[in-house]
MDTraj code that builds the backbone (N, CA, C; nanometers):
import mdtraj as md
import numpy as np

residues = "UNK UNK UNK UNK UNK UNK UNK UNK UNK UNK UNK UNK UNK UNK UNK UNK UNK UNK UNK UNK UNK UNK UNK UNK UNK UNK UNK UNK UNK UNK UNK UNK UNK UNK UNK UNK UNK UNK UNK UNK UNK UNK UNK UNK UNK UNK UNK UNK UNK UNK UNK UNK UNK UNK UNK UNK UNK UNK UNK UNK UNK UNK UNK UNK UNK UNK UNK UNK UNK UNK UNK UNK UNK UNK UNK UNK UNK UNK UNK UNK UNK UNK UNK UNK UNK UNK UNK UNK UNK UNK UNK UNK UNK UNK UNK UNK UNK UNK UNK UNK UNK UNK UNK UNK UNK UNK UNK UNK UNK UNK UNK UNK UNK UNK UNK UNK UNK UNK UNK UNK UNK UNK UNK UNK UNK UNK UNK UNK UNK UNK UNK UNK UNK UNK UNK UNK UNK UNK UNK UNK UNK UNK UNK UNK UNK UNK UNK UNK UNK UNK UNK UNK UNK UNK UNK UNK UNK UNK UNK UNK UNK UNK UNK UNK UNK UNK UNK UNK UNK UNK UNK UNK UNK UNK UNK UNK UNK UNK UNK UNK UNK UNK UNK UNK UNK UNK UNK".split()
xyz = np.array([
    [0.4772, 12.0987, 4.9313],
    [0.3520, 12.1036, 4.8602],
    [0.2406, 12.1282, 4.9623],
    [0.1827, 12.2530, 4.9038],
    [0.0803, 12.2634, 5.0048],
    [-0.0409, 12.1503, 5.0334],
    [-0.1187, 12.1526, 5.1290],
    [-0.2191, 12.0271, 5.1571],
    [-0.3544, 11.9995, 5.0313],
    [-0.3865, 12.1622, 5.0284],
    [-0.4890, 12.1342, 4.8955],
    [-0.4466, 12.0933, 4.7873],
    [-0.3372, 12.1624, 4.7868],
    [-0.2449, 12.1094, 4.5783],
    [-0.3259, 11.9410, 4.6203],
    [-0.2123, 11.9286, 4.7194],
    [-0.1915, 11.7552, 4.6803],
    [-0.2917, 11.6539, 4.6957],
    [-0.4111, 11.7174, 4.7956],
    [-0.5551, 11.6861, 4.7474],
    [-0.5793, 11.6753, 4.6403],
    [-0.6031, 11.7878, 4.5883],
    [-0.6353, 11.7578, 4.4490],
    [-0.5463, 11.7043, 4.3517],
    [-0.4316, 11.6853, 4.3805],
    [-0.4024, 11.5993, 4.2681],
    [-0.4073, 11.4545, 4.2907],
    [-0.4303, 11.3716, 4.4293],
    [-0.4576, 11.2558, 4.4596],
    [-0.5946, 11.2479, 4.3696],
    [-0.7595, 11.3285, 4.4163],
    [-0.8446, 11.3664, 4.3407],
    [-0.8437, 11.3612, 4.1897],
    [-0.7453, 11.4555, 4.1284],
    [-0.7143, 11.4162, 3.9849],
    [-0.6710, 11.2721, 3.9662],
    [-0.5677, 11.2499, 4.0018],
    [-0.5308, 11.1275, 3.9565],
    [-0.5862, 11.0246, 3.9876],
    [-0.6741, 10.9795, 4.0792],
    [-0.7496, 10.9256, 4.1099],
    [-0.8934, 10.9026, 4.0022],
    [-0.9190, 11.0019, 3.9627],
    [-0.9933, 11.0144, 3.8464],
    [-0.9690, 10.9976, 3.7364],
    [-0.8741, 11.0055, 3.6976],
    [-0.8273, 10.9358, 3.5667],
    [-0.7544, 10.7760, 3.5631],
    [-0.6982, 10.7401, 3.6577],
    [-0.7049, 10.6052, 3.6907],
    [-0.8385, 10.5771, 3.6542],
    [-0.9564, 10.5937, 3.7067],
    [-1.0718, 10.5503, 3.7208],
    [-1.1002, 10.5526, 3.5680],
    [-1.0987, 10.6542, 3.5308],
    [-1.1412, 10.6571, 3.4157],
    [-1.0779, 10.6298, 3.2636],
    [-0.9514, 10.5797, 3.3341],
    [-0.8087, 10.5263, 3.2027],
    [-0.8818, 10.3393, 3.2346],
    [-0.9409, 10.3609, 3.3430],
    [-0.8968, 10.1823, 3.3139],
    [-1.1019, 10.1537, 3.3002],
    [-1.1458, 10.2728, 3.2707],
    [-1.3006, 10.1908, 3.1892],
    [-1.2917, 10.2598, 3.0647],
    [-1.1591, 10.3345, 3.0160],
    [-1.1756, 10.3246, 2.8809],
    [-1.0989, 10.2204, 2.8300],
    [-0.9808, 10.1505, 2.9407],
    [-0.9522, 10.0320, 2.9164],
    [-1.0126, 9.9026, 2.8844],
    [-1.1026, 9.8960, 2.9502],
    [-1.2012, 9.7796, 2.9837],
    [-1.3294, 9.8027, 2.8177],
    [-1.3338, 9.9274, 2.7859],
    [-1.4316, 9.9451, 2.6717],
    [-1.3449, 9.8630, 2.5809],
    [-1.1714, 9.9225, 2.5730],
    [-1.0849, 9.8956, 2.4388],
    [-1.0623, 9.7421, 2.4480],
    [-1.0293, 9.6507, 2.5363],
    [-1.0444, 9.5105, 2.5990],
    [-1.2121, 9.4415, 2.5360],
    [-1.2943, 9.5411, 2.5587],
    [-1.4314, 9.4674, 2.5198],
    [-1.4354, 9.4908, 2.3539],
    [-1.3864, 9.6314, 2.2945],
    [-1.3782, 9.5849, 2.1442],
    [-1.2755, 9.5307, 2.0927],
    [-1.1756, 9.5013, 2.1145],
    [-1.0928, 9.4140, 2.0620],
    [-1.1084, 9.2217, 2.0513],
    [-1.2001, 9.2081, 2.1702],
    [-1.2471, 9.0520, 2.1828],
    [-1.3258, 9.0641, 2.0843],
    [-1.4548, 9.1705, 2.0982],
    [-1.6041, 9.1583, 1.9920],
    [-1.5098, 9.1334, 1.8666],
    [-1.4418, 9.2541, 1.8198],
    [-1.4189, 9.2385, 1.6987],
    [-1.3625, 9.1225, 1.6656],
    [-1.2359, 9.0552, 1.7211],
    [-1.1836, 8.8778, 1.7107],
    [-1.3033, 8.7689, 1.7215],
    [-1.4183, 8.8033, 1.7545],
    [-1.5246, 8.7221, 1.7587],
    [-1.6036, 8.7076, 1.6291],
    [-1.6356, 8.8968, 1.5844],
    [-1.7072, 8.8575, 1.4444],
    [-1.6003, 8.8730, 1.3283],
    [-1.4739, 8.8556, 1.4037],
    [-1.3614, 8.8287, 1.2565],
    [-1.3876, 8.7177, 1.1936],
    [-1.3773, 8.6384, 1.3270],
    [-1.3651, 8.4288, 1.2980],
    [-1.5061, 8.4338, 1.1917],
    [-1.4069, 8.3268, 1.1177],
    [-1.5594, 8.2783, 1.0075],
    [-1.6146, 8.1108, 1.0016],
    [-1.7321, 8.1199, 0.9706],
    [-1.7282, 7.9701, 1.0041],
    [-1.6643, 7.9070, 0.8879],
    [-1.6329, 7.7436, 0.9019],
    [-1.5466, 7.7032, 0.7580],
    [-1.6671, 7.7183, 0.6597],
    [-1.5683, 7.7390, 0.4910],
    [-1.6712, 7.7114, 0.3962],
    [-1.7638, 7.5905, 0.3892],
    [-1.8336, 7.5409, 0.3447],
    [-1.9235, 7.4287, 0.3004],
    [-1.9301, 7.3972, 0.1272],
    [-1.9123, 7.2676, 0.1334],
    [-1.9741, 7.2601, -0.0081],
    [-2.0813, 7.2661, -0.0636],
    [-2.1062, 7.3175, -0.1823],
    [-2.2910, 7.4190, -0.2448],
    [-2.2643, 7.3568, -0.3624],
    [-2.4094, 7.3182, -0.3759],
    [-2.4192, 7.3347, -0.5417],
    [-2.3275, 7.4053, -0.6305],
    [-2.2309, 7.3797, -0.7627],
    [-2.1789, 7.4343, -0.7938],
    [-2.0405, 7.4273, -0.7902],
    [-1.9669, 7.4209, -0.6708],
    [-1.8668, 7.3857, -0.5985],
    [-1.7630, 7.2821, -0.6920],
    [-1.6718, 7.3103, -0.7345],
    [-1.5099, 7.1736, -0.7374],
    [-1.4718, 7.1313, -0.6198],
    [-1.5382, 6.9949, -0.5872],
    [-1.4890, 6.9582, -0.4257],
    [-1.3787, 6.8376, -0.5012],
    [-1.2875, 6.8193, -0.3840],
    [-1.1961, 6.6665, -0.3932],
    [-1.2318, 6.6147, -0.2934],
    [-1.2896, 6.4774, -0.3260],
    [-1.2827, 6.3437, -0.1724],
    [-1.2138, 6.2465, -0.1852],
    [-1.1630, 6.2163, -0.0667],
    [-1.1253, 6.0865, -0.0812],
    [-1.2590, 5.9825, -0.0096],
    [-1.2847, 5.8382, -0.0406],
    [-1.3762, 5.7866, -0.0236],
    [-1.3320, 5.6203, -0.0262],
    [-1.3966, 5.5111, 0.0350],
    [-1.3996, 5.4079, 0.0409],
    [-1.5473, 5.3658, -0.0157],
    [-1.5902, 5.2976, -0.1477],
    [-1.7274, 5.2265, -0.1184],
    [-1.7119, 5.0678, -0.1322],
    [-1.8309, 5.0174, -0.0763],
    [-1.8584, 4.9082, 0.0318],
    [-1.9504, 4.8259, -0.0064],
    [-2.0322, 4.7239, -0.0591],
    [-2.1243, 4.6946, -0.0608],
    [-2.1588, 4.6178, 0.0924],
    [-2.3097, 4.6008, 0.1417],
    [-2.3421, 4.5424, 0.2517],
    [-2.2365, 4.4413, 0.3210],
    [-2.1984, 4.3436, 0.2441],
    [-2.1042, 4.2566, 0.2530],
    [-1.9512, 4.3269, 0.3499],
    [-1.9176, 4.4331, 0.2713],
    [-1.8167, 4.4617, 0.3356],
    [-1.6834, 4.4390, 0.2518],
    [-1.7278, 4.4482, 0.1060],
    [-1.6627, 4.4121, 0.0212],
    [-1.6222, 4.5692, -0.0841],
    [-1.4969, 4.5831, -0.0734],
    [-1.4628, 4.7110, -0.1280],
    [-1.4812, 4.7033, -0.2763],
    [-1.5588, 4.8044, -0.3279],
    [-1.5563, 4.8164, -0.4858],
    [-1.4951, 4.8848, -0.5251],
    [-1.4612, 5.0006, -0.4421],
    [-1.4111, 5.1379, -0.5192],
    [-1.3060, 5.2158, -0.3902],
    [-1.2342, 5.3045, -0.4154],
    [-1.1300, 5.3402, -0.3049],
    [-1.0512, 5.4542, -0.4070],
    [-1.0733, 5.5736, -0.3738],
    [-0.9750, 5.6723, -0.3951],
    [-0.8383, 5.6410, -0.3274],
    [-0.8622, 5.6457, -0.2002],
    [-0.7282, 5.5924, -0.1156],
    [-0.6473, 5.4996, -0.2077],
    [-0.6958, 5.3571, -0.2271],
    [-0.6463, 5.2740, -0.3043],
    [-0.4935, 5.3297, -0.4309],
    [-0.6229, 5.4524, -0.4733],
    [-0.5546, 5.4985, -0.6078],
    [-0.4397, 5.5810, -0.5782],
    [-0.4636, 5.6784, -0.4240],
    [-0.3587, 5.7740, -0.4020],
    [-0.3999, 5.9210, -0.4810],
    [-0.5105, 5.8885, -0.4595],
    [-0.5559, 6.0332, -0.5487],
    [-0.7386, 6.0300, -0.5235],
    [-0.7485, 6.1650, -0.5007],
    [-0.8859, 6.2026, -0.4599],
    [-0.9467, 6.1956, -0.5956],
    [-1.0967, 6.1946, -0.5778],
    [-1.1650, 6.2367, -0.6701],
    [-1.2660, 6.3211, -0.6851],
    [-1.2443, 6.4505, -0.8131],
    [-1.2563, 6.5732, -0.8251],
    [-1.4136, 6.6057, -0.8792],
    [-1.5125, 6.6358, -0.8896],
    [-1.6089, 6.6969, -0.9343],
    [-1.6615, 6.8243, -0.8759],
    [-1.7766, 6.8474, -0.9481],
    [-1.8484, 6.9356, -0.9656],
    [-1.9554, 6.9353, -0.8904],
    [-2.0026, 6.9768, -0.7590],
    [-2.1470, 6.9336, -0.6697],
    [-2.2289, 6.9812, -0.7723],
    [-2.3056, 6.8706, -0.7977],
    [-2.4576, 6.9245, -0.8394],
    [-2.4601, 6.9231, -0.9583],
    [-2.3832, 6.8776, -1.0324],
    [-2.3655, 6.8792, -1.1925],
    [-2.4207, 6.7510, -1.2788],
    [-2.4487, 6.6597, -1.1674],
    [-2.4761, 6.5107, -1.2394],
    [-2.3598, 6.4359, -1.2627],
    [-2.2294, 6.4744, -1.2215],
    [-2.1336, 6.3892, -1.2721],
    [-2.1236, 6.3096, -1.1926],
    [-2.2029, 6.2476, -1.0436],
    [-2.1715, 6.1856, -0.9686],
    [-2.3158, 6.1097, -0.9328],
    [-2.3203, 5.9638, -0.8745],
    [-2.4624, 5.8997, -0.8624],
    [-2.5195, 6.0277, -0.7685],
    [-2.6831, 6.0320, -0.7202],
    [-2.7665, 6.1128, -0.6909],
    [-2.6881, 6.1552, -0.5451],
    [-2.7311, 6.0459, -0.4841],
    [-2.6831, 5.9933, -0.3227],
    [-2.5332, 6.0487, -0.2593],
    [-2.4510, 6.0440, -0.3332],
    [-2.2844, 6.0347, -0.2849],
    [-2.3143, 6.1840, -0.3500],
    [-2.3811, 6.2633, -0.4350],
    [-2.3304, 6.3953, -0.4841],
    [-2.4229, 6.4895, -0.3622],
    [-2.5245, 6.4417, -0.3235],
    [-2.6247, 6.5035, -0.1738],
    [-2.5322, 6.4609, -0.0537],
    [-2.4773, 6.3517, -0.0808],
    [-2.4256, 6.3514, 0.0694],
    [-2.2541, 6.4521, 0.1127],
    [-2.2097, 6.5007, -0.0321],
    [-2.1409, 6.5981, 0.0034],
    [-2.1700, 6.7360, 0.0343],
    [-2.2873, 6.7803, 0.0112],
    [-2.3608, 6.8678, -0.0061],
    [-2.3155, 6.9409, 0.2112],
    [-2.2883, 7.0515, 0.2586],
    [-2.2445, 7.0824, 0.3436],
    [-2.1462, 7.0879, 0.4101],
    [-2.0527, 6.9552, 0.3274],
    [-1.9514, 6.8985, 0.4273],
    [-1.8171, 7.0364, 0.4288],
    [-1.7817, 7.0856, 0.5100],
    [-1.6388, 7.1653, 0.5036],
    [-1.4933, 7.0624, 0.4836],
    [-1.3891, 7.1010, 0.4450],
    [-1.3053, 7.0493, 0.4413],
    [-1.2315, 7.0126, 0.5478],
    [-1.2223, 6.8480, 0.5704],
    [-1.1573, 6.7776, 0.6490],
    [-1.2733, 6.6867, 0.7413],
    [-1.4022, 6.7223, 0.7436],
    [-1.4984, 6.6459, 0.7344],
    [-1.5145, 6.4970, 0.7102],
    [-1.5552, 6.4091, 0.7762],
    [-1.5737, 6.2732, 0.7085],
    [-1.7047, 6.2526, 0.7547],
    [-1.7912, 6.1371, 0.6938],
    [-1.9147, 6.0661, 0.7272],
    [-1.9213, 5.9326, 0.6397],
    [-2.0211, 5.8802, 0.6984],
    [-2.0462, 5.7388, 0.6283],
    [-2.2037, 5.7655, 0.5620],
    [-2.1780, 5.7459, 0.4802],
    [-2.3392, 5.7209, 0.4210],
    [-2.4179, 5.5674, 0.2990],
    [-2.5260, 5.5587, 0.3451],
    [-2.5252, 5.4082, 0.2743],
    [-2.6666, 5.4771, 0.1999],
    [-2.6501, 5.3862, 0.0505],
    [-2.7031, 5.4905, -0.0412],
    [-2.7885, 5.3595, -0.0892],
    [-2.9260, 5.4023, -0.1010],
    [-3.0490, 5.2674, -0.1743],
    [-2.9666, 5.2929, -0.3296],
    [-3.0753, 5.1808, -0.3862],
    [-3.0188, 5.1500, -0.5048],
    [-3.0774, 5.2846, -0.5597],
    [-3.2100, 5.3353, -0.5452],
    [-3.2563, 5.4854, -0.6440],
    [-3.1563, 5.6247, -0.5757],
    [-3.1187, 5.6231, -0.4799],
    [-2.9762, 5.7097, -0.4435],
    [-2.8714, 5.6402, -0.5668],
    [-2.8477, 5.5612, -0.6379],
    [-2.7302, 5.5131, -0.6733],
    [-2.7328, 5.4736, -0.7938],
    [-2.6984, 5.3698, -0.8513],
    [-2.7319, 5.3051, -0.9975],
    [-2.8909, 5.2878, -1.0307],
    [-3.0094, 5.2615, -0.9379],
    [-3.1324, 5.2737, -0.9889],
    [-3.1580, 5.1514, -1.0017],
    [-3.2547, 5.0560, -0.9762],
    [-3.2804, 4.9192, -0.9489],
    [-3.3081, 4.8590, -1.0779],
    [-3.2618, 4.7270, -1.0464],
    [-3.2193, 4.6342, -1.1882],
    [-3.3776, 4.6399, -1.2753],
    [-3.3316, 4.6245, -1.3835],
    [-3.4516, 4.6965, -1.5111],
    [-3.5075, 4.5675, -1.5885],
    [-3.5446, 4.4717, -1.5608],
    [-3.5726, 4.3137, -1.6689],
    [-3.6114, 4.3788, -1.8120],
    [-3.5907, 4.5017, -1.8194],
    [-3.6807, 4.5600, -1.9236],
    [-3.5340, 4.6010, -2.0141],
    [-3.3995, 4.5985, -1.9621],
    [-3.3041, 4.6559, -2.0039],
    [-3.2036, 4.5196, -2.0349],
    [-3.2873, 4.4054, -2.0220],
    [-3.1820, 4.2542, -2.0530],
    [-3.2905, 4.2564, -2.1868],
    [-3.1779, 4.2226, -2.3059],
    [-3.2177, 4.1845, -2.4625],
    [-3.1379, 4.0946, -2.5071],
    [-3.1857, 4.0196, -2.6045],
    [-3.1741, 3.9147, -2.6890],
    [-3.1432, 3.9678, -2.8573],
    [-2.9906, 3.9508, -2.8753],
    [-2.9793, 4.0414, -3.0155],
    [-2.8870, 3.9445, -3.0574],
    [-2.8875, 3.9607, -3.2187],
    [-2.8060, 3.8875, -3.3130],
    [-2.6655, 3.8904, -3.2983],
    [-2.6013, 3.7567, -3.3201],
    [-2.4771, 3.7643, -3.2763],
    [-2.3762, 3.8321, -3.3339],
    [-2.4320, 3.8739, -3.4865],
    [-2.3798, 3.9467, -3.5493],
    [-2.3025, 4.0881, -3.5113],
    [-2.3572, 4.1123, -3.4054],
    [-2.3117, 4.2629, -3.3619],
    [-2.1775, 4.2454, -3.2821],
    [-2.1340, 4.0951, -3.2675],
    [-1.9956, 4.0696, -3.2312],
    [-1.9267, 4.1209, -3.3444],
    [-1.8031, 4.1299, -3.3504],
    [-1.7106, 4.1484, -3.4816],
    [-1.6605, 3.9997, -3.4934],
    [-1.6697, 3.9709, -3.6526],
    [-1.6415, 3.8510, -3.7096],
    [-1.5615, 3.7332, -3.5992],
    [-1.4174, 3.7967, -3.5707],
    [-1.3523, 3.6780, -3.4712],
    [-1.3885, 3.7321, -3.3579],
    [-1.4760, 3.7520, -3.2756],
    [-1.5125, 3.7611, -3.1479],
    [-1.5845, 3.6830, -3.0931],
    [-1.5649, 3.6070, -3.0043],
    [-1.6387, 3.4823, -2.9534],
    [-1.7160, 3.5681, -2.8242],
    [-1.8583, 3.5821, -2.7984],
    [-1.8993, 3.6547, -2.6954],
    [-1.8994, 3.5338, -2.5578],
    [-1.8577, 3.6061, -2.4462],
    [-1.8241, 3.4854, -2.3272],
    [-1.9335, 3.5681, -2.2259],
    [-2.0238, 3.4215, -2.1466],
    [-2.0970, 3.4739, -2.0409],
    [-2.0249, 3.5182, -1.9163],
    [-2.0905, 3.6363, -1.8999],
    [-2.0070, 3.6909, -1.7789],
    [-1.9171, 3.8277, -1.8292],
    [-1.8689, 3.8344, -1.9332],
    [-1.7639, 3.9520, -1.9658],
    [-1.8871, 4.0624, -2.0323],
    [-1.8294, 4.1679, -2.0072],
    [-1.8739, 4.2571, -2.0226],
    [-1.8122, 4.3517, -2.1619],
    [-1.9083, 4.4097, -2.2330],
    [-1.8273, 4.4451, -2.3634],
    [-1.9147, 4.5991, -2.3538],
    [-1.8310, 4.6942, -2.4685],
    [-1.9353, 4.8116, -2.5358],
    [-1.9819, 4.8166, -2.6757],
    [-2.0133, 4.8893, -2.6572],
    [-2.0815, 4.9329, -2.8587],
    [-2.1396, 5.0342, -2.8809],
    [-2.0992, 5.0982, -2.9751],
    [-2.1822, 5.2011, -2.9935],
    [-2.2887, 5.2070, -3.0667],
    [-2.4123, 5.2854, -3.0550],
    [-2.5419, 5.2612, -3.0621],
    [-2.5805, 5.4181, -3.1539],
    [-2.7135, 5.4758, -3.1571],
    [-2.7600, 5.5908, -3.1962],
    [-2.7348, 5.6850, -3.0711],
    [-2.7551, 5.6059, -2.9486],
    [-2.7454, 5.6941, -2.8210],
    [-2.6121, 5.7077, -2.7651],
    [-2.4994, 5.6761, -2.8176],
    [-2.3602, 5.6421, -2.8368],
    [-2.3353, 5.5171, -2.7458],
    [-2.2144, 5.5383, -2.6841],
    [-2.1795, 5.3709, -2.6441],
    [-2.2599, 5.3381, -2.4927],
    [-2.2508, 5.2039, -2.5253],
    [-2.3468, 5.1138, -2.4352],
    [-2.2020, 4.9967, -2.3786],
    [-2.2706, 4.9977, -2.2504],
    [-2.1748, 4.8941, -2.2008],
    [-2.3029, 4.7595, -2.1682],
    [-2.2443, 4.6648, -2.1607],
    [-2.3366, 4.5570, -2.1752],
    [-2.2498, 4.3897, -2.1253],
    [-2.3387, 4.3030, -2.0409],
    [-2.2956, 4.2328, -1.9987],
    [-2.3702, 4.1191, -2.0795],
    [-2.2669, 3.9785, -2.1350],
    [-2.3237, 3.9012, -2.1622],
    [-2.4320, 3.8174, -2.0850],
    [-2.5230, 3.7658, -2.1208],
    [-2.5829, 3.6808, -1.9878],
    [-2.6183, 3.5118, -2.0936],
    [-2.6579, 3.5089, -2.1724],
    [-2.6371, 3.3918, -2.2227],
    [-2.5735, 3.3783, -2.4148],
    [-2.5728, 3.2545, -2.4198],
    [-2.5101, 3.2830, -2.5726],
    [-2.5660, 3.1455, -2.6339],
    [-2.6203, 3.1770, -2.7715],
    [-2.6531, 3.0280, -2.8512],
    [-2.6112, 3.0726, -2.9834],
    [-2.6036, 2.9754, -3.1145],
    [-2.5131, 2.9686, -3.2495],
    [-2.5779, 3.0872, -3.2723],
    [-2.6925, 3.1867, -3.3035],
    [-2.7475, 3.3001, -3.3330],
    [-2.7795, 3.4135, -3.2504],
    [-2.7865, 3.4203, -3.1229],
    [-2.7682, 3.5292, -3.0720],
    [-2.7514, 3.5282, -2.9495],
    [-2.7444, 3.6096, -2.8824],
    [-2.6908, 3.6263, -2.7260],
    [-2.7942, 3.7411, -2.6564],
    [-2.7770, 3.6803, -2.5238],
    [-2.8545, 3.7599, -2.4512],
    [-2.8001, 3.8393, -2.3628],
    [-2.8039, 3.9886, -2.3583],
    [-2.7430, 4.0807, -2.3087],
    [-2.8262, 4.1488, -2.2023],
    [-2.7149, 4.2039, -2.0735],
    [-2.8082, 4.2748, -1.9516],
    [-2.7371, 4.4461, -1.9762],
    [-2.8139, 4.5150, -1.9836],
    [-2.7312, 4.6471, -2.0234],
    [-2.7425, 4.7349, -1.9022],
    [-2.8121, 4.6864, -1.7942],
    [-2.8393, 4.7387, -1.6545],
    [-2.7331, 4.7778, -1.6090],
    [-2.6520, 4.8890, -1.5400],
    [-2.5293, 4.9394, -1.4737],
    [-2.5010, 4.7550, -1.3919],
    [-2.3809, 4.7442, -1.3941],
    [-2.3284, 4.6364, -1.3079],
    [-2.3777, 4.6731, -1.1481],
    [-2.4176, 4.8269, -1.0882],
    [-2.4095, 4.7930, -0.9721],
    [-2.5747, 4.8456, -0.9688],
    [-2.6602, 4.8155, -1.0770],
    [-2.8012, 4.8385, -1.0542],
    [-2.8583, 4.7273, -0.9440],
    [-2.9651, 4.8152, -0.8857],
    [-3.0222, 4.7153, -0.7481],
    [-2.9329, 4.6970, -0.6069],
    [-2.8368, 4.7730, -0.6705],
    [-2.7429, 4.7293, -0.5199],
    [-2.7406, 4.8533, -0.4103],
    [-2.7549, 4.8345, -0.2517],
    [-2.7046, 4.9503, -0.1621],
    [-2.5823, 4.8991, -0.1868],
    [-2.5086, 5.0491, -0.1476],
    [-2.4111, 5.1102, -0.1684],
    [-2.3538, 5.1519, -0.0541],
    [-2.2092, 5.1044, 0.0014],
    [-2.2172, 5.2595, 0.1230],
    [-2.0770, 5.3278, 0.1092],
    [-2.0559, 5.4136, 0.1377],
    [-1.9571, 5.5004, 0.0869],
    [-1.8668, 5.5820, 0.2129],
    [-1.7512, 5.5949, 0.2795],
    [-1.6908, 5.6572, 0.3700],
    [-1.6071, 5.7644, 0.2746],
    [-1.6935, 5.9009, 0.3337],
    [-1.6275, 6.0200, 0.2400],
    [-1.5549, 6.1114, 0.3590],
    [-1.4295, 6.1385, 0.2743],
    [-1.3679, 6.2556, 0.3159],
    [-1.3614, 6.4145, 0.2835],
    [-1.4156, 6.5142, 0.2820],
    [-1.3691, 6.6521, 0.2102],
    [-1.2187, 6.6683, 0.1911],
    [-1.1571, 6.6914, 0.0988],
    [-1.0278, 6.7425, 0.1057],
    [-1.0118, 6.8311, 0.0468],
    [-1.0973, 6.9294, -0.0255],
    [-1.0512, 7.0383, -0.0695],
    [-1.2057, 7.1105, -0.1352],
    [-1.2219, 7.2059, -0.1288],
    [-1.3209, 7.2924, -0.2002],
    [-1.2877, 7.4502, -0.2775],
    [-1.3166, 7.4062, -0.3919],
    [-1.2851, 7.5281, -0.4905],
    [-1.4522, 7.6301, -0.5361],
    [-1.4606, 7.7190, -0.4496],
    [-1.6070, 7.7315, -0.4478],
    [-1.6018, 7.8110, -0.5594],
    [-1.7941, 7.7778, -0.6354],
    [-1.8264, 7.8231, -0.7620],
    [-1.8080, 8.0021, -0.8299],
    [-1.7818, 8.0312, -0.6961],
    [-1.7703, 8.2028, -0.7082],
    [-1.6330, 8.2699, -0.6853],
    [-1.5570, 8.1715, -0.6845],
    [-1.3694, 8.1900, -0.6874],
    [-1.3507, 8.2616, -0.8164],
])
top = md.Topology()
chain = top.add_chain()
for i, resn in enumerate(residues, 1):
    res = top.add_residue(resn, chain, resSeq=i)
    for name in ("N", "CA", "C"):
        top.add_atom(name, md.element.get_by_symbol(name[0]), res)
traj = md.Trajectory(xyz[None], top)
């Protein structure tokens, strides 16, 4: 091989090395970009949303009232629909699935503070004939506004005095929530 050939083909090849490995380095730089704006961030729960949690609630005390865990089964709603107190349905509000937090909820986050305006004094009559009303138990009835749940609070030969306030009105609340699943509103 003569001396120039092989000049120039050191020259050639030399140049395309050079230039195989920065079109390498371009194909290396779009293949990361693109794996970068592939990744998505996780969903969140929105207004709207079928989320499942599991949850522990607590009063101050440290005294369990309520426990999905307990049951072995999450519980399912609707964000934002009202089917859940104010507080615990905002505090799912963002969470992605597998998420946990603690949140402690005032009584207007929650049942809404005890009402003296919602304890009445009514005829005993509205017991059924053999029903003896007992302080402390809690009964329903249905009304014009349909059923009412209602706690006895005192009792004399003619009528009884009833608290119709949610049992957990006036109380903080605190609640350890889990996300476990989100069925978003636009599925």
């Amino acid at each position: 091989m003569n001396y120039q050939y092989r000049d120039f083909y050191y020259y050639m090849k030399k140049l395309l090395l050079k230039h195989m490995a920065g079109v390498l380095c371009l194909l290396l730089l779009c293949i990361f970009a693109a794996g970068c704006t592939q990744s998505q961030t996780p969903a969140v729960a929105t207004a709207g949303d079928t989320v499942e949690v599991d949850y522990t609630g607590t009063y101050d005390d440290g005294e369990v009232f309520d426990s999905s865990y307990e049951r072995g089964q999450p519980l399912e709603f609707v964000v934002g629909a009202g089917q859940m107190i104010p507080g615990f349905d905002a505090a799912v509000v963002g969470m992605a699935v597998g998420d946990k937090k603690t949140v402690k909820l005032s009584p207007e986050e929650a049942y809404g503070e005890w009402n003296e305006d919602l304890v009445m004094t009514v005829n005993r009559t509205i017991f059924a004939e053999n029903t003896t009303p007992v302080i402390g138990e809690t009964y329903s009835s249905l009304t014009d506004q349909g059923f009412i749940r209602f706690t006895v609070i005192a009792v004399n030969t003619s009528e009884v005095t009833v608290d119709t306030n949610h049992a957990m009105a006036g109380k903080t609340l605190n609640f350890d929530i889990e996300l476990v699943s989100i069925n978003p509103a636009d599925a």
